[in-house]
N, CA, C and O atoms as a Tinker XYZ file with bonds, in Angstrom:
   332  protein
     1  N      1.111000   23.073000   10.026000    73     2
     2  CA     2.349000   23.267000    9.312000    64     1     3
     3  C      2.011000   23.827000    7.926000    63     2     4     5
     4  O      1.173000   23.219000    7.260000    81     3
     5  N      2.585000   24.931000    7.430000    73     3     6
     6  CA     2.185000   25.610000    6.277000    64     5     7
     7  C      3.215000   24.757000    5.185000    63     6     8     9
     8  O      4.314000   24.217000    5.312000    81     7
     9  N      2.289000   24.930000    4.092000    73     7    10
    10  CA     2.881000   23.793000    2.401000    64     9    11
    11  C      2.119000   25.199000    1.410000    63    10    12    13
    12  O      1.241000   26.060000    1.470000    81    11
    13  N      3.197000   24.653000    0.525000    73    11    14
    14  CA     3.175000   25.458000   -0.535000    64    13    15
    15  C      3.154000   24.751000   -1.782000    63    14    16    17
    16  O      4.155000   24.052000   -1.936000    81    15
    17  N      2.204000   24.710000   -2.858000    73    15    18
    18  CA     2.365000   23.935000   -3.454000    64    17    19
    19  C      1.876000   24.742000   -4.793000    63    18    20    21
    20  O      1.082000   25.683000   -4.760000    81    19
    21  N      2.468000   24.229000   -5.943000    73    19    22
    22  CA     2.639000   25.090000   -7.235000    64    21    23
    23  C      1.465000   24.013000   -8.399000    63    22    24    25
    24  O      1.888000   23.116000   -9.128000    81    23
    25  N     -0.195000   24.483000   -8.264000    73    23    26
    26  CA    -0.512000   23.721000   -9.395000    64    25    27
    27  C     -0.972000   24.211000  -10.715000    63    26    28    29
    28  O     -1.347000   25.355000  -10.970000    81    27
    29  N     -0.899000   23.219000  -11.509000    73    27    30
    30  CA    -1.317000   23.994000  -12.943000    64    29    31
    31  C     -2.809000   24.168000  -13.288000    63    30    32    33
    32  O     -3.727000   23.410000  -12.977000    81    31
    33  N     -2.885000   25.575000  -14.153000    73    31    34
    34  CA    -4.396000   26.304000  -13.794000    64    33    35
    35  C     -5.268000   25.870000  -14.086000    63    34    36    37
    36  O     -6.255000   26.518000  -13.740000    81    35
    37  N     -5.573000   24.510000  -14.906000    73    35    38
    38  CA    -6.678000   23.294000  -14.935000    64    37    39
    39  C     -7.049000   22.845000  -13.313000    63    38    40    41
    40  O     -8.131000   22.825000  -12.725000    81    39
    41  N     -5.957000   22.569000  -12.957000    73    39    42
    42  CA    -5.865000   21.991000  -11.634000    64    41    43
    43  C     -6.893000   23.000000  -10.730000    63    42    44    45
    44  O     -8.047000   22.771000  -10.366000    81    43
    45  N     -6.008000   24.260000  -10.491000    73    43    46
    46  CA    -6.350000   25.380000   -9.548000    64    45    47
    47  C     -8.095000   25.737000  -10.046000    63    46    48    49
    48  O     -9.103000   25.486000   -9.386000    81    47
    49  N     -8.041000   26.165000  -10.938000    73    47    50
    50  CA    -9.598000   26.169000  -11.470000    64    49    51
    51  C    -10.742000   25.278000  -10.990000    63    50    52    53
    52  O    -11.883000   25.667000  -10.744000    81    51
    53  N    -10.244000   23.931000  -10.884000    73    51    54
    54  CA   -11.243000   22.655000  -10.068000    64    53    55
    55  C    -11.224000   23.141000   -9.087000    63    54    56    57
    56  O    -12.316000   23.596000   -8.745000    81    55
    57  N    -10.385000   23.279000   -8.377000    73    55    58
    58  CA   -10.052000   23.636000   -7.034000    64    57    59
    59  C    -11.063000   24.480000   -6.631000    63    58    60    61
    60  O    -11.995000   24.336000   -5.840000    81    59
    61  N    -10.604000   25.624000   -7.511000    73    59    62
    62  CA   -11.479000   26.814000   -6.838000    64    61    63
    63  C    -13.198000   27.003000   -7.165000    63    62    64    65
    64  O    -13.967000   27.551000   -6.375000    81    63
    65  N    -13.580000   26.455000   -8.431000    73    63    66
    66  CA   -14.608000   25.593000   -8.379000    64    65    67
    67  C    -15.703000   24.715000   -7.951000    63    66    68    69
    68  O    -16.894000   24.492000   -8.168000    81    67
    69  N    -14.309000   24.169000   -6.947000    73    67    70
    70  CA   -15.468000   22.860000   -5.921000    64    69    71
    71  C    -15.416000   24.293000   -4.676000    63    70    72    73
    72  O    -16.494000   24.504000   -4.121000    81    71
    73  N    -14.631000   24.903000   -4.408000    73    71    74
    74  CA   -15.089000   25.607000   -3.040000    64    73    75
    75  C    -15.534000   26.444000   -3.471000    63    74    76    77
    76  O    -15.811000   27.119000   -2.480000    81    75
    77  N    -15.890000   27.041000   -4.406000    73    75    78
    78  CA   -17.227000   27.868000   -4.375000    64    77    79
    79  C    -18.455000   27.001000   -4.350000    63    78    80    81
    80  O    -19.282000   27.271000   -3.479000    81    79
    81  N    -18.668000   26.166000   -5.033000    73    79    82
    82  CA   -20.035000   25.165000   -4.973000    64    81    83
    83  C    -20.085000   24.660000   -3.431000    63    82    84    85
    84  O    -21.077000   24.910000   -2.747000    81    83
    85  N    -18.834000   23.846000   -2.840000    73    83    86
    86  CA   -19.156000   23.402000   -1.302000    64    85    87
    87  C    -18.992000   24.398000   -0.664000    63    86    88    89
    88  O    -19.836000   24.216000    0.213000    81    87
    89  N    -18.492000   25.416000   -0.416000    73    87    90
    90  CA   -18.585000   26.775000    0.135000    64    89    91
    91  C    -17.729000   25.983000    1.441000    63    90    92    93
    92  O    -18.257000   25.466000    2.426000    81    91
    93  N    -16.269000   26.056000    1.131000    73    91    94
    94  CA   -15.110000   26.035000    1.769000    64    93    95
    95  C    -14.014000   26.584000    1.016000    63    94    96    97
    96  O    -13.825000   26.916000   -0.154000    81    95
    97  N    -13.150000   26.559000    2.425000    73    95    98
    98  CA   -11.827000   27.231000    1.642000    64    97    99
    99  C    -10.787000   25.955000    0.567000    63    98   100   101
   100  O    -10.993000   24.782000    0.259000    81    99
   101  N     -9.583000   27.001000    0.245000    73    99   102
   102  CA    -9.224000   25.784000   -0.876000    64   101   103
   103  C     -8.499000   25.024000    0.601000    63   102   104   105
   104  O     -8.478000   23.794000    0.607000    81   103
   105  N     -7.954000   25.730000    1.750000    73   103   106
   106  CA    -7.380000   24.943000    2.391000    64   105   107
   107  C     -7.846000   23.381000    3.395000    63   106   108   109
   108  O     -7.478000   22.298000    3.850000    81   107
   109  N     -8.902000   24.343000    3.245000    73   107   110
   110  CA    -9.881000   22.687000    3.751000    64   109   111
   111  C    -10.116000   21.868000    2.762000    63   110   112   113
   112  O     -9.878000   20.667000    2.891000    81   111
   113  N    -10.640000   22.408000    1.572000    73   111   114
   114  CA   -10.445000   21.340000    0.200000    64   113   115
   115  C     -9.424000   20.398000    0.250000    63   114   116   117
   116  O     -9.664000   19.191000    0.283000    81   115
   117  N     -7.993000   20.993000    0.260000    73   115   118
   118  CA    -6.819000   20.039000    0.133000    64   117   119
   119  C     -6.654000   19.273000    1.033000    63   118   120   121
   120  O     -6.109000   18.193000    0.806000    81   119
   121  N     -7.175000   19.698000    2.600000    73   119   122
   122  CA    -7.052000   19.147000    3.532000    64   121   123
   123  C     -8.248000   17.347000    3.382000    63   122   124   125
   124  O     -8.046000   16.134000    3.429000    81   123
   125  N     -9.238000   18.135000    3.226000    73   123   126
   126  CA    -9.969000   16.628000    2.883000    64   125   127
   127  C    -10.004000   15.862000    1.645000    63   126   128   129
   128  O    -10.869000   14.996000    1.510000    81   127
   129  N     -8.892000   16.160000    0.444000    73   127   130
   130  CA    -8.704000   15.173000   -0.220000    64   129   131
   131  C     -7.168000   14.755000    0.084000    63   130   132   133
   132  O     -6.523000   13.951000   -0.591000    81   131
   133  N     -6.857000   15.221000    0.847000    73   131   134
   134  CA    -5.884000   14.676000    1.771000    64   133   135
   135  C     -6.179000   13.173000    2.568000    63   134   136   137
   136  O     -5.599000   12.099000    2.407000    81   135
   137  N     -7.121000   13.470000    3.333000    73   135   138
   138  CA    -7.313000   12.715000    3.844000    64   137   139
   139  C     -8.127000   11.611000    3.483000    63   138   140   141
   140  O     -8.196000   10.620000    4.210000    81   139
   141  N     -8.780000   11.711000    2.359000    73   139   142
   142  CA    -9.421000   10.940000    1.491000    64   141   143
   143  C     -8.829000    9.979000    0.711000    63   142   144   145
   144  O     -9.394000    9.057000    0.122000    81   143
   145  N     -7.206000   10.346000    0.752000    73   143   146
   146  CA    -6.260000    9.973000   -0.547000    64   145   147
   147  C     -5.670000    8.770000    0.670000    63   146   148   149
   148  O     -5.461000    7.581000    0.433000    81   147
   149  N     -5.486000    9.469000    1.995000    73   147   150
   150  CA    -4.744000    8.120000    3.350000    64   149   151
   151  C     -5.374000    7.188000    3.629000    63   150   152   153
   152  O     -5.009000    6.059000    3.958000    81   151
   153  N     -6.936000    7.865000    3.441000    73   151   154
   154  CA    -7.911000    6.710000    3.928000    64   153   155
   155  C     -7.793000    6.031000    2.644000    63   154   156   157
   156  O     -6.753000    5.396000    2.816000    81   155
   157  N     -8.056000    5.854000    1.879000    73   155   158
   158  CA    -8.185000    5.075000    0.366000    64   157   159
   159  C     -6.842000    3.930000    0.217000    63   158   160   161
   160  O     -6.930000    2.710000    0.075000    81   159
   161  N     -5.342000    4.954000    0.323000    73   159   162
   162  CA    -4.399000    4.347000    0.763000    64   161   163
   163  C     -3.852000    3.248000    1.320000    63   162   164   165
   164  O     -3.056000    2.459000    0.811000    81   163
   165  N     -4.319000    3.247000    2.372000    73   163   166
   166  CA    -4.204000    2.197000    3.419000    64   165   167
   167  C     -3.210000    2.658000    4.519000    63   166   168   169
   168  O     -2.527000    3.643000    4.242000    81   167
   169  N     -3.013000    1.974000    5.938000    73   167   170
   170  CA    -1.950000    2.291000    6.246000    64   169   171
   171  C     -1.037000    1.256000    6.528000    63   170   172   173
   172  O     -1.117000    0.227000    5.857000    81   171
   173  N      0.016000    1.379000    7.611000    73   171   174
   174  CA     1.137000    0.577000    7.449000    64   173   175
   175  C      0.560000   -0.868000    7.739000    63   174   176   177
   176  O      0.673000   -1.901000    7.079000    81   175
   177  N     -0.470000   -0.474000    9.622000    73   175   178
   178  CA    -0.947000   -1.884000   10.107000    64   177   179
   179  C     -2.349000   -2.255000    9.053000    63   178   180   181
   180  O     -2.773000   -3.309000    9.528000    81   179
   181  N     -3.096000   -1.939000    8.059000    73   179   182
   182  CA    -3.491000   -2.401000    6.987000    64   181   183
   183  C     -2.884000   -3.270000    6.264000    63   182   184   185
   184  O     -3.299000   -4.398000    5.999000    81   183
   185  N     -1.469000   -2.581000    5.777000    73   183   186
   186  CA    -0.671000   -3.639000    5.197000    64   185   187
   187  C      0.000000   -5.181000    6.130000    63   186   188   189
   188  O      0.487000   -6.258000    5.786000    81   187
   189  N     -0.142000   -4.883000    6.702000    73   187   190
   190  CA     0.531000   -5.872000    7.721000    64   189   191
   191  C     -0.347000   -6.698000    7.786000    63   190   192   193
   192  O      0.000000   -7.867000    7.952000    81   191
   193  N     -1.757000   -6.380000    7.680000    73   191   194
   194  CA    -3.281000   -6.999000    7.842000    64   193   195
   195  C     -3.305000   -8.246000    6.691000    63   194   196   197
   196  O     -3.440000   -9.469000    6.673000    81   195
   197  N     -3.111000   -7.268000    5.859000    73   195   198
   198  CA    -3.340000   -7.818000    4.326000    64   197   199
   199  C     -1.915000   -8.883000    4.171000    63   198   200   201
   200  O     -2.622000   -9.845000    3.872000    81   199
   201  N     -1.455000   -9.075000    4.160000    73   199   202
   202  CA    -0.077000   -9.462000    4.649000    64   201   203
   203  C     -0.336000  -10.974000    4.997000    63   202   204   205
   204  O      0.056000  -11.883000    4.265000    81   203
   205  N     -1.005000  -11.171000    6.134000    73   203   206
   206  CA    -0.929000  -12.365000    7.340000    64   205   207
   207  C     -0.839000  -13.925000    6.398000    63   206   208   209
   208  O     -0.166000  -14.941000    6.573000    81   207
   209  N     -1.959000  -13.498000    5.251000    73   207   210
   210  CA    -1.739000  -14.433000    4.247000    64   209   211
   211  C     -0.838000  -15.038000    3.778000    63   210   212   213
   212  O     -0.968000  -16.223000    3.470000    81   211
   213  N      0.394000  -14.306000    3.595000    73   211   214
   214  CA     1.700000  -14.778000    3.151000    64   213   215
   215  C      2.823000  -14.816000    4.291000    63   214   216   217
   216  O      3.950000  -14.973000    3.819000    81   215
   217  N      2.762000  -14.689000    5.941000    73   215   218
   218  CA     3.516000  -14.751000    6.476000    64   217   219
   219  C      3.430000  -15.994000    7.028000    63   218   220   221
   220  O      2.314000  -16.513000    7.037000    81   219
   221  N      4.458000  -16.660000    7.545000    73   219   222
   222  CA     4.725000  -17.545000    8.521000    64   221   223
   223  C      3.913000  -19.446000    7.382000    63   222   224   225
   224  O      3.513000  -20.504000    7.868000    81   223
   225  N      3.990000  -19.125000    6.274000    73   223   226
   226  CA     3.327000  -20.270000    5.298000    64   225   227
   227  C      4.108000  -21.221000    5.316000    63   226   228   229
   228  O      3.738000  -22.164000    4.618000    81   227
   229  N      5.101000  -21.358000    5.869000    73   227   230
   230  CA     6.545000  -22.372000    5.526000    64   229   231
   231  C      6.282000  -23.260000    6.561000    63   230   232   233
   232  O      6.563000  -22.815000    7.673000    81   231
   233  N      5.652000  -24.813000    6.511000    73   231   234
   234  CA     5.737000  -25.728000    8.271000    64   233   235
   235  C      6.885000  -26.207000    8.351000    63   234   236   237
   236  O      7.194000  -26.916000    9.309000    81   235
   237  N      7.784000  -25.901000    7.316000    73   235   238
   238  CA     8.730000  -26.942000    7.240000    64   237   239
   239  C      9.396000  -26.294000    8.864000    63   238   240   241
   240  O      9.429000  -25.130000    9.262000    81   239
   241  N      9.880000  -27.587000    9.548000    73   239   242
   242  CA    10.389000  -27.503000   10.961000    64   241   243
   243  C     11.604000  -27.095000   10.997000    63   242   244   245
   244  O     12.134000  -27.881000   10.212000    81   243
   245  N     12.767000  -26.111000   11.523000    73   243   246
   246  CA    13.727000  -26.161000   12.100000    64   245   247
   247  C     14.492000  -25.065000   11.094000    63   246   248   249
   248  O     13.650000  -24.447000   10.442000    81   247
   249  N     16.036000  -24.610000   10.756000    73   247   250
   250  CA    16.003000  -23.111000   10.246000    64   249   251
   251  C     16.128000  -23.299000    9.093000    63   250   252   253
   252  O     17.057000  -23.905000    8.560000    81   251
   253  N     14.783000  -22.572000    8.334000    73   251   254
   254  CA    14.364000  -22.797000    7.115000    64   253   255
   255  C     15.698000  -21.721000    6.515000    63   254   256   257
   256  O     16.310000  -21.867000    5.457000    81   255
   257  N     15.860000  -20.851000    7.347000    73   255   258
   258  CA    17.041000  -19.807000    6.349000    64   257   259
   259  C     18.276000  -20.746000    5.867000    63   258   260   261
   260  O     18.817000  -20.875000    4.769000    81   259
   261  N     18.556000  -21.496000    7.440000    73   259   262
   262  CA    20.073000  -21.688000    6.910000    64   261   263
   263  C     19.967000  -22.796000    6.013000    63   262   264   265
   264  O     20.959000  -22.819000    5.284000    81   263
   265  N     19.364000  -23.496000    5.830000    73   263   266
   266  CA    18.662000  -24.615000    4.857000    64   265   267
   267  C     18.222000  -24.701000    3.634000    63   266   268   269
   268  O     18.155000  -25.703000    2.921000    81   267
   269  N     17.913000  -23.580000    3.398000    73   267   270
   270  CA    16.795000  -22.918000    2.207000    64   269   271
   271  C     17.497000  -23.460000    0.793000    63   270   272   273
   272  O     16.520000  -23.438000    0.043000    81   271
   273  N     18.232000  -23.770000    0.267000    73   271   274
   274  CA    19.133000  -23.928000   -0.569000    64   273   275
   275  C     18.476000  -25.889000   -0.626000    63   274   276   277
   276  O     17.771000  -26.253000   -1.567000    81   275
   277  N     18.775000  -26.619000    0.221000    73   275   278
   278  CA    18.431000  -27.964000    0.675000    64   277   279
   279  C     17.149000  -27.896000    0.021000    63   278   280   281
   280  O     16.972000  -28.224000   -1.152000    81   279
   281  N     16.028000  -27.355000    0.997000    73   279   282
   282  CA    14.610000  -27.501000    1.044000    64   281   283
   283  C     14.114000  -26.815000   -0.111000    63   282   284   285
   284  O     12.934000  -26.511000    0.068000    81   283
   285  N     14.487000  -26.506000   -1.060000    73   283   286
   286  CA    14.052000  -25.722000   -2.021000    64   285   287
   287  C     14.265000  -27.003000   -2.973000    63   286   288   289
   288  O     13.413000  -27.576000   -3.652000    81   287
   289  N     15.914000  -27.354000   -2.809000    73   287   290
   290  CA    15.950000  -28.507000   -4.000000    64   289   291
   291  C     15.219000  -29.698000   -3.951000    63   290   292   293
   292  O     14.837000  -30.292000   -4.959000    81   291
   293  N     14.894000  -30.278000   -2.112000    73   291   294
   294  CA    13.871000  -31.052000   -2.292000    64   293   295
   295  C     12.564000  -30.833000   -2.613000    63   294   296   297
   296  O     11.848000  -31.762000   -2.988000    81   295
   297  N     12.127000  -29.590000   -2.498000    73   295   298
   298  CA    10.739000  -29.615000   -2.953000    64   297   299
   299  C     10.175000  -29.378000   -4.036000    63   298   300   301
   300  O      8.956000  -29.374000   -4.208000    81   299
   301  N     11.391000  -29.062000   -5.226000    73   299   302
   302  CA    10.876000  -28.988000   -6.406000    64   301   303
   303  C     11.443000  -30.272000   -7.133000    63   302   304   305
   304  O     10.978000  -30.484000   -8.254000    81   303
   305  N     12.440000  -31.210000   -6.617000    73   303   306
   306  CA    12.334000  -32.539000   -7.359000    64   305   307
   307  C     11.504000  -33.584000   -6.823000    63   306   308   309
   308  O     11.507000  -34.734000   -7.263000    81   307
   309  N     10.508000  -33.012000   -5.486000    73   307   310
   310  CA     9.415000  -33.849000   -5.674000    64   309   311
   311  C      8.360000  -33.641000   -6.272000    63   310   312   313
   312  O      7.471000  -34.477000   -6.432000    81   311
   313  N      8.351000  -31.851000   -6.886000    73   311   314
   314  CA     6.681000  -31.432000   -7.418000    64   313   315
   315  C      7.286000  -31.904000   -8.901000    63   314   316   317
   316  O      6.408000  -31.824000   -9.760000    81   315
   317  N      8.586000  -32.384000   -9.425000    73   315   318
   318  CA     8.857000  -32.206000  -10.624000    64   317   319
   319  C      8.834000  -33.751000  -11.116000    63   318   320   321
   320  O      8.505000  -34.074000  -12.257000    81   319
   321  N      9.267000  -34.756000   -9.997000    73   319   322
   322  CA     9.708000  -36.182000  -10.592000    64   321   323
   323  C      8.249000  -36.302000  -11.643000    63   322   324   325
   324  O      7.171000  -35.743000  -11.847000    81   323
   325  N      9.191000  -37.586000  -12.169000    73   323   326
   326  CA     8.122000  -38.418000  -12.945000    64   325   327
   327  C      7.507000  -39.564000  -13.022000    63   326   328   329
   328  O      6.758000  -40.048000  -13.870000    81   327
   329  N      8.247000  -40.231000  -11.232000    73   327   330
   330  CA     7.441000  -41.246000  -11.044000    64   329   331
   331  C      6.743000  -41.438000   -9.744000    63   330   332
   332  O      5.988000  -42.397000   -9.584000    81   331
């Protein structure tokens, strides 16, 4: 799929720079810091990975949604009492 993209001549200069030294085109250039930038990124099931930590942390039994209001007030006037 062809992209067109408008950069400024600091920019373009690196550009054209590194592919004369690696002796590629600029389109493969962009192409592998492309892909350098997704890999670095992460992706969606990465995030989901990273994630697992904070899902499903609640034991409290039975529907924490419709409840949540309840179980919230008990659990901070027991982390809060003072005796």
């Amino acid at each position: 799929m062809p992209i067109s993209v408008r950069l400024p001549p600091r920019v373009e200069q690196k550009l054209a720079d590194y592919c004369v030294s690696h002796k590629v085109t600029k389109s493969e250039a962009v192409k592998r810091a492309l892909e350098h930038l997704f890999d670095q990124s992460g992706t969606a099931s990465n995030a989901y990975k990273a994630s697992a930590a904070f899902r499903g942390c609640d034991k409290t039994p039975g529907d924490v949604a419709r409840h949540s209001k309840r179980l919230l007030r008990e659990r901070f006037r027991n982390k809060t009492s003072l005796g």
